[in-house]
N, C-alpha and C positions, 0 to 999 in steps of 0.2 A: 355252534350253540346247541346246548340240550334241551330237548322236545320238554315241556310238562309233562309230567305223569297225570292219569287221568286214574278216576275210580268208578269202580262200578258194583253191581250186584245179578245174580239171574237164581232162579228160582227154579229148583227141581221141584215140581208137585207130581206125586208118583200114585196111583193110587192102587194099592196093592191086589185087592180082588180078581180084578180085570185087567192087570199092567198097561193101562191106560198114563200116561205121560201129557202134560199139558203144555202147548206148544203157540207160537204164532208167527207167523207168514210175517216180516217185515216190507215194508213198502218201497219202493224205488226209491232213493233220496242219495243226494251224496251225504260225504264224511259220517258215513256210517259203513261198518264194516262187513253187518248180515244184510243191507240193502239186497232187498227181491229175496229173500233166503230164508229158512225157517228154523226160529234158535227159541230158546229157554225165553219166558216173559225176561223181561229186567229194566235198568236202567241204570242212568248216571247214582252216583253221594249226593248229596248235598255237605260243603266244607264242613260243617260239626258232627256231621254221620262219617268220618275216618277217622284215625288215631287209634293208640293203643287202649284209650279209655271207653272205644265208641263200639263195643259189640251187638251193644242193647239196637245201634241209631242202623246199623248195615240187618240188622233184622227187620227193623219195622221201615225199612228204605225198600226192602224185600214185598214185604205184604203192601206198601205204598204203591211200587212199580207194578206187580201181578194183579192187582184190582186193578190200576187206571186201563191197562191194558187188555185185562180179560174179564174184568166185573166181577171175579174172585176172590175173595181173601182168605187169605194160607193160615190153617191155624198151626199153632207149637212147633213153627217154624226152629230150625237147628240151622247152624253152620256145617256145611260141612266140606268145602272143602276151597281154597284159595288159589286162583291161576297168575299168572304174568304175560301178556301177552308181549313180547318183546318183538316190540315190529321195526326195531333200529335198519334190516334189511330189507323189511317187509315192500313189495308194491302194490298198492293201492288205484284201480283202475279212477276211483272216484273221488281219495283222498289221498292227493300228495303230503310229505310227510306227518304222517299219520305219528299221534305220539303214544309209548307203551301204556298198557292197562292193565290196573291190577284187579281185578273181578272174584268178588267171593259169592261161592256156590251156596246156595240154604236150597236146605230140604223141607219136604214135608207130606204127609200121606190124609191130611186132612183140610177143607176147606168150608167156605159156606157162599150163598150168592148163587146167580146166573150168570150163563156164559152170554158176554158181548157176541153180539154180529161185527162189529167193529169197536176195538179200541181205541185209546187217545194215541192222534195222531197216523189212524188207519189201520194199524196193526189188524190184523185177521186171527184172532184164537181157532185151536182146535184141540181136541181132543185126541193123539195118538196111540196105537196099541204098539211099546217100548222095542218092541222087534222088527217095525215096521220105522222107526228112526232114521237106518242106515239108507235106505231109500229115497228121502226127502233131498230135497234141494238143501244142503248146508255149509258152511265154510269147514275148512280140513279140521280146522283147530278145535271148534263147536263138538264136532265128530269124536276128538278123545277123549273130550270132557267128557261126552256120553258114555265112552266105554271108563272111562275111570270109573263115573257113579255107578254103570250098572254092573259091572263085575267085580267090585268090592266094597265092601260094607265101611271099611276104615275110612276116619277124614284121611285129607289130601293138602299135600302143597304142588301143585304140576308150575314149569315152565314153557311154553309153546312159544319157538325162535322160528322164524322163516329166513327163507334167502328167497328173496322176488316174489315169485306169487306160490314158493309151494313151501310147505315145513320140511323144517330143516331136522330131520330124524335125530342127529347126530348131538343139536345143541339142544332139543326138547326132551322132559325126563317129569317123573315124576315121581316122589316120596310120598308110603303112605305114613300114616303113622300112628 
């Protein structure tokens, strides 16, 4: 039987001056896949924020998730780039069959607000300087998203396939375009 496809969104906030990147610690939990880890604010759609008519609804899904989260809100938020997490072989120490995810990336180098001490749901915001990313505790997959956005300017379609618990090099790619 085939998993549900799930949707999602995560939010690059970059903010150009200082290459400061905005970041949050997720919390120990299961069936979540950044548990204990540190990735893009984001979250789930809601069903009328997908579809080919809904670009407006994964935008303001965008600036919904990064304020609940970080007390932030993203201005002139953009698309910029659309991933698949294909976790058909993926294992999941915390979420048995886990089902794939399609997650669109939005940008943005402007916001307005203060930063939580804590978000909805515990999350921990911070403020990173974008060179200092590769060091963070993250999942593999998080990792190339990060080098997609930060060494090319082009939107993006990437695919991220694992076998067990590591990516699968071979089946993962990405067009920019």
């Amino acid at each position: 039987m085939r998993k549900p496809m799930m949707y999602g969104v995560m939010t690059h906030l970059h903010i150009p001056h200082n290459g400061n990147v905005l970041m949050v610690r997720k919390p120990q939990k299961g069936k979540d896949p950044n548990s204990g880890l540190c990735t893009l604010p984001g979250g789930k759609l809601e069903p009328e924020e997908k579809g080919l008519k809904s670009l407006k609804g994964r935008l303001e899904a965008a600036v919904r998730e990064t304020e609940q989260e970080t007390g932030l809100c993203i201005l002139n938020p953009t698309l910029r780039g659309t991933v698949l997490f294909d976790n058909n072989e993926r294992i999941f120490d915390n979420w048995p069959d886990a089902p794939d995810y399609l997650v669109h990336i939005v940008s943005s180098n402007h916001y307005s607000g203060n930063l939580l001490k804590k978000g909805d749901g515990e999350e921990i915001p911070f403020w990173v300087n974008q060179y200092n990313i590769p060091h963070l505790p993250q999942s593999a997959g998080d990792s190339l998203i990060y080098d997609w956005i930060r060494w090319h300017q082009k939107p993006f379609f990437g695919v991220i396939k694992h076998k067990g618990k590591e990516i699968d090099l071979e089946g993962s790619f990405v067009d920019f375009l």
